[in-house]
C-alpha positions in Angstrom: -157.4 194.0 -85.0 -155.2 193.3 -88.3 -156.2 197.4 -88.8 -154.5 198.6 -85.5 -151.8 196.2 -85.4 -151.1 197.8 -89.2 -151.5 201.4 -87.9 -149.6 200.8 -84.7 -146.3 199.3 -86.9 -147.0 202.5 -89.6 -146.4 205.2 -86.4 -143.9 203.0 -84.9 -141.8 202.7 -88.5 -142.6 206.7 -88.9 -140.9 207.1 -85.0 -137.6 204.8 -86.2 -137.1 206.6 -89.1 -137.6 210.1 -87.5 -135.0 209.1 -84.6 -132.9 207.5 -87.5 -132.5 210.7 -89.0 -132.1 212.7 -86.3 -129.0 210.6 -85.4 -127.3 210.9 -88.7 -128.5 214.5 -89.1 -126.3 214.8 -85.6 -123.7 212.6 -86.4 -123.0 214.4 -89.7 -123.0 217.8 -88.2 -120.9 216.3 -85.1 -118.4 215.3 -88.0 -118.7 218.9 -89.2 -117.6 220.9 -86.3 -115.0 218.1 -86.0 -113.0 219.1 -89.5 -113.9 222.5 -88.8 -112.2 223.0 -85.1 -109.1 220.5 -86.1 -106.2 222.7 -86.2 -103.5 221.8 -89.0 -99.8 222.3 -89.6 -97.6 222.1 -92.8 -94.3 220.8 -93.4 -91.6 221.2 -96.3 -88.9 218.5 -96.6 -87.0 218.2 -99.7 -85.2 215.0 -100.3 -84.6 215.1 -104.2 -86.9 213.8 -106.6 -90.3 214.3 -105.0 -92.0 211.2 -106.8 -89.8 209.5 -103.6 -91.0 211.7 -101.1 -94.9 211.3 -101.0 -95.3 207.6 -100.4 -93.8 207.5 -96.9 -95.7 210.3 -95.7 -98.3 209.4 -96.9 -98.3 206.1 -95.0 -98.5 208.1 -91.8 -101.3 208.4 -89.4 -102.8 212.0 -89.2 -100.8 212.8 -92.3 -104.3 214.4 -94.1 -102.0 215.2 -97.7 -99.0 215.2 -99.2 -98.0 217.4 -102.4 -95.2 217.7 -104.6 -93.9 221.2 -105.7 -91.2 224.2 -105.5 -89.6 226.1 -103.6 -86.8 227.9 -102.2 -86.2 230.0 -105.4 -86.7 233.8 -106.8 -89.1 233.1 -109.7 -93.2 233.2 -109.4 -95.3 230.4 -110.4 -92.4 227.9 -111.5 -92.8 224.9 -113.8 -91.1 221.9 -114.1 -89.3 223.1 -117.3 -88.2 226.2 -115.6 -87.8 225.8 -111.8 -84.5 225.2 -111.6 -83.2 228.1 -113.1 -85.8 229.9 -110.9 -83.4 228.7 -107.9 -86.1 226.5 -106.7 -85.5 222.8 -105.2 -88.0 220.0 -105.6 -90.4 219.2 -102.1 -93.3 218.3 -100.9 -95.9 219.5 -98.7 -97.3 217.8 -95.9 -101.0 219.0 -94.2 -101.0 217.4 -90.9 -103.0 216.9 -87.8 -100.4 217.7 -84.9 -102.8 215.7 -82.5 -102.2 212.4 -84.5 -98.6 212.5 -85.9 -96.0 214.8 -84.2 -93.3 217.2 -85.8 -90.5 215.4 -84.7 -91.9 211.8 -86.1 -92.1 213.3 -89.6 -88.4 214.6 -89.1 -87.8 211.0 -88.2 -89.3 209.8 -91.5 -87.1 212.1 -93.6 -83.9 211.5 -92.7 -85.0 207.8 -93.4 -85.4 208.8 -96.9 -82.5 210.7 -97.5 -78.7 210.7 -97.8 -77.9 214.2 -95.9 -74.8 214.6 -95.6 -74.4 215.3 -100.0 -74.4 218.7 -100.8 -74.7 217.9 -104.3 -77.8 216.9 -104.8 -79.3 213.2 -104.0 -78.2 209.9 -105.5 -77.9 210.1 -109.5 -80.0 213.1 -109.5 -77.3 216.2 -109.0 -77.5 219.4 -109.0 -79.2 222.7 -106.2 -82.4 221.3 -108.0 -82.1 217.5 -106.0 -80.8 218.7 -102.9 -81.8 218.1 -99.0 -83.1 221.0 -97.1 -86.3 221.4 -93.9 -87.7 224.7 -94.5 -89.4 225.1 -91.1 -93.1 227.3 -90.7 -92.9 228.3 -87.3 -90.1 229.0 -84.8 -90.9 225.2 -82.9 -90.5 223.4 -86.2 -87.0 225.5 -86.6 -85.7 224.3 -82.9 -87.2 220.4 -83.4 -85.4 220.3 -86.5 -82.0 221.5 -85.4 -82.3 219.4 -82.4 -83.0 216.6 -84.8 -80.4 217.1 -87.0 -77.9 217.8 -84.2 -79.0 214.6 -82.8 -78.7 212.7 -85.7 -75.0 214.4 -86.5 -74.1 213.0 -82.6 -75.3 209.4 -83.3 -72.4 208.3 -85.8 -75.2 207.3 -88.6 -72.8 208.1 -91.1 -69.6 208.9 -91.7 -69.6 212.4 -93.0 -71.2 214.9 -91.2 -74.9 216.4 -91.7 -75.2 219.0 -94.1 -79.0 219.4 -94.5 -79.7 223.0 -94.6 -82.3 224.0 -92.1 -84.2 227.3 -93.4 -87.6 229.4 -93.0 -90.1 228.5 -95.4 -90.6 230.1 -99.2 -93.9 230.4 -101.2 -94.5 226.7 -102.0 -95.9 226.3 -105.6 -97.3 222.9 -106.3 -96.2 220.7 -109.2 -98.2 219.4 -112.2 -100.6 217.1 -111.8 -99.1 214.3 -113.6 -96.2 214.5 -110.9 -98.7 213.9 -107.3 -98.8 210.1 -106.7 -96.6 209.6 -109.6 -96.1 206.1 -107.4 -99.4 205.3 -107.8 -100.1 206.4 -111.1 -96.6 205.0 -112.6 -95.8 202.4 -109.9 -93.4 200.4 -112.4 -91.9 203.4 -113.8 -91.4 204.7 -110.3 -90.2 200.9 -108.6 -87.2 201.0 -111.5 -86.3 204.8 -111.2 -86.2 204.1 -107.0 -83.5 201.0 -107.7 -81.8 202.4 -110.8 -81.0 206.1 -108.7 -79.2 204.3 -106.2 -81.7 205.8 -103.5 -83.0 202.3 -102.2 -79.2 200.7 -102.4 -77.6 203.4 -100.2 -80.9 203.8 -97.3 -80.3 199.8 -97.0 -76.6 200.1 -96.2 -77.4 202.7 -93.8 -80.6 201.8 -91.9 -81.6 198.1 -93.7 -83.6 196.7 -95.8 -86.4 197.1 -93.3 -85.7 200.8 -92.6 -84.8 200.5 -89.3 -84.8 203.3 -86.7 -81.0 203.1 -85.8 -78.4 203.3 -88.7 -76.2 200.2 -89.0 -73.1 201.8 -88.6 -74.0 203.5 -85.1 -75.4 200.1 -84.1 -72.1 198.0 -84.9 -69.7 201.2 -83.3 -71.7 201.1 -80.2 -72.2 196.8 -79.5 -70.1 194.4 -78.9 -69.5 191.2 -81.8 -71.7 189.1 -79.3 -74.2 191.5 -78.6 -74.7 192.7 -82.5 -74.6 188.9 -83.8 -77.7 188.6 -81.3 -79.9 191.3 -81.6 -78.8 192.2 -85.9 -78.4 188.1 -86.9 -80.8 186.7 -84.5 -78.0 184.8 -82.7 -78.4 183.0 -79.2 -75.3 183.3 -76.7 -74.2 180.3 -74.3 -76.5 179.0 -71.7 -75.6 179.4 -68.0 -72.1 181.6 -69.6 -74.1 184.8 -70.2 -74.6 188.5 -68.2 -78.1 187.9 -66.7 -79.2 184.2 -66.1 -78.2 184.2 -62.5 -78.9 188.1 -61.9 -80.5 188.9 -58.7 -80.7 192.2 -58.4 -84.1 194.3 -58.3 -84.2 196.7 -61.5 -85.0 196.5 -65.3 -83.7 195.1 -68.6 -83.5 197.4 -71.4 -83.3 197.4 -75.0 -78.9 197.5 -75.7 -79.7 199.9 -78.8 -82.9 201.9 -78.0 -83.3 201.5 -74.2 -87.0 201.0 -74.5 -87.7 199.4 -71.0 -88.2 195.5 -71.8 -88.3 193.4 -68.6 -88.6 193.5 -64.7 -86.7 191.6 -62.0 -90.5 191.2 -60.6 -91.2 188.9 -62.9 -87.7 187.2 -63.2 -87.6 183.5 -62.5 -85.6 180.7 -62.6 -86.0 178.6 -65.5 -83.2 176.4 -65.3 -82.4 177.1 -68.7 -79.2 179.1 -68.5 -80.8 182.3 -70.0 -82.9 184.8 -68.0 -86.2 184.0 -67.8 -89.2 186.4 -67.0 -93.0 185.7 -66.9 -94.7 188.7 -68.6 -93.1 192.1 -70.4 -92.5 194.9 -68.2 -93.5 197.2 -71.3 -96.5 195.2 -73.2 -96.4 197.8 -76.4 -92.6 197.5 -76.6 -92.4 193.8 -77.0 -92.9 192.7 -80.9 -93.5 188.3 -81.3 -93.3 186.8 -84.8 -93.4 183.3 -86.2 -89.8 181.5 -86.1 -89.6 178.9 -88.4 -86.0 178.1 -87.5 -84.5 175.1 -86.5 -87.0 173.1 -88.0 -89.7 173.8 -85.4 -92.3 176.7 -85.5 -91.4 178.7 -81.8 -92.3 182.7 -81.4 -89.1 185.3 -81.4 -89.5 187.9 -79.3 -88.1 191.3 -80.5 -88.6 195.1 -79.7 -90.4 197.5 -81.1 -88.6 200.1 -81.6 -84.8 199.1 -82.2 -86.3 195.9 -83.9 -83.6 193.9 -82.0 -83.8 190.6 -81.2 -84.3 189.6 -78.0 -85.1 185.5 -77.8 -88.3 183.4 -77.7 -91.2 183.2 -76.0 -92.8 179.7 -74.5 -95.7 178.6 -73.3 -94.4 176.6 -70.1 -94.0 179.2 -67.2 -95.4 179.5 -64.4 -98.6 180.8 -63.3 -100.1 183.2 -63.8 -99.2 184.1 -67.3 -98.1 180.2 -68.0 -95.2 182.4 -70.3 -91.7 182.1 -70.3 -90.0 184.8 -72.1 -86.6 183.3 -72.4 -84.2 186.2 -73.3 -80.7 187.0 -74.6 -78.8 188.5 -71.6 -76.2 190.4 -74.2 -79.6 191.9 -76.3 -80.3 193.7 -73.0 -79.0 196.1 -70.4 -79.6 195.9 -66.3 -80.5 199.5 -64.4 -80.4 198.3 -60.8 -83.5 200.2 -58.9 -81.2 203.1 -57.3 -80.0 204.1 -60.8 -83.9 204.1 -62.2 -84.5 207.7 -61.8 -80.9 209.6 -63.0 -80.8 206.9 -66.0 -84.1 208.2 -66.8 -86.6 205.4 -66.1 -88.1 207.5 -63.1 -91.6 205.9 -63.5 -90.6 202.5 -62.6 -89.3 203.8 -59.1 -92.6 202.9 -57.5 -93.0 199.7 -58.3 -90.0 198.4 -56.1 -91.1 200.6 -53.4 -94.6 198.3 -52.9 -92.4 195.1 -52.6 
């Protein structure tokens, strides 16, 4: 009996191992046809000294590398001794997978990393050498970026205008080695050269310490004192004297700075608190909560996700069926009564007051 029961676990162990096999064998050649059939795209940006270019790339989701070279110049086959007087400007070149991050996000990126509206090069660095430019590979990436930079020119995100030439792409030659991931491989060296260029000083007057997606200037031209002390200082306005607290309209509440759709009047209540009050997000994903330790009690701010403003607190004694009461800032938000959904742009929310 031992005998069979032995032989019967030897064939059994000899069937796992066989199917075991056969799975990776499929799973490795499933992984296979996957690199091979992704389709990638490049990107040049040059932003100055391309030691401060990689990282944030780098960072990004279907960003698959990120190199440092030259380009934009006459000579072949530049070095960092000679590029210069080649004509050629310091970039970087980023292999992508359009499927995971878009064009238009890594144009977002960049101007978070630059200053361009200086002709002259790029914080302490001077000189054609150090200077902005978006050499485009394809006629989409030429129209996204001037569409971007137009954008970006309308938005009042600085003071000058933007001068960030926008041209078709050159050979790229790729730097010496001891310049890829010079953060990584010098982090100190590379920390002090950030703060001692001026780089890191002038991006945090512009978009914050925490690189926020709108610039502070074009937040504080286009809010009110009350509404930027709120949503940039994390300030509360006056119960029962605010916007929205007795709003009884059907519509949304959107972001004041991004619009990102926040709140519904479906799931408006009254609180009895003075501020309005709604049960549940209208837009999970755009709704951000973080510890508040404030006050000298621990309660949960609520702020978005994309314009990072701050919106109010969240508490856990609403009604059912969520038990949540999202108790908001009327001035960090804006009302779109139901008629106005579609021409403001918020079309998909139409239906949703057409059921009640």
């Amino acid at each position: 009996m031992k005998t069979i029961i032995t032989t019967l676990m030897s064939i059994g162990m000899v069937i796992f191992l066989a199917v075991l096999g056969a799975y990776a064998v499929n799973n490795e050649e499933m992984r296979t046809m996957s690199n091979n059939t992704m389709t990638t795209e490049k990107a040049i940006f040059a932003g100055g000294c391309f030691w401060c270019m990689e990282k944030p790339f780098e960072e990004l989701d279907g960003v698959l590398s990120v190199t440092s070279g030259y380009s934009g110049g006459s000579t072949a086959n530049p070095t960092y001794e000679n590029y210069s007087a080649g004509g050629h400007i310091e970039v970087v070149e980023i292999v992508y997978d359009p499927a995971r991050v878009s064009y238009d996000k890594l144009l977002d990126v960049y101007w978070h990393q630059v200053n361009p509206t200086d002709p002259g090069g790029q914080f302490v660095d001077r000189g054609h050498a150090y200077s902005t430019a978006i050499f485009y590979t394809t006629e989409e990436q030429k129209r996204l970026a001037e569409k971007s930079k137009t954008e970006l020119d309308m938005r009042g995100v600085y003071d000058k205008p933007v001068v960030t030439p926008i041209e078709p792409a050159q050979t790229f030659y790729a730097a010496e080695d001891y310049h890829q991931d010079y953060y990584k491989k010098s982090s100190l060296r590379y920390k002090y050269y950030r703060r001692a260029s001026g780089r890191d000083a002038y991006l945090d007057g512009i978009w914050g310490e925490d690189r926020k997606e709108f610039g502070i200037r074009e937040i504080k031209e286009n809010l009110t004192p009350l509404q930027y002390r709120v949503t940039q200082e994390e300030g509360t306005e006056p119960a029962f004297n605010n916007e929205y607290w007795d709003n009884h309209r059907d519509g949304i509440y959107v972001d004041i700075v991004s619009g990102e759709p926040l709140f519904s009047s479906l799931d408006k209540y009254e609180s009895g608190t003075g501020w309005p009050s709604f049960s549940k997000p209208l837009v999970a994903e755009n709704i951000v909560t973080r510890e508040d330790r404030k006050l000298f009690a621990v309660r949960t701010e609520v702020r978005s996700k994309m314009a990072d403003s701050h919106l109010g607190h969240v508490f856990d004694d609403g009604p059912l069926p969520t038990g949540k009461r999202y108790c908001m800032n009327s001035a960090a938000m804006r009302f779109i009564p139901k008629e106005d959904l579609a021409k403001e742009g918020y079309g998909e929310f139409v239906p949703l007051f057409e059921k009640k």
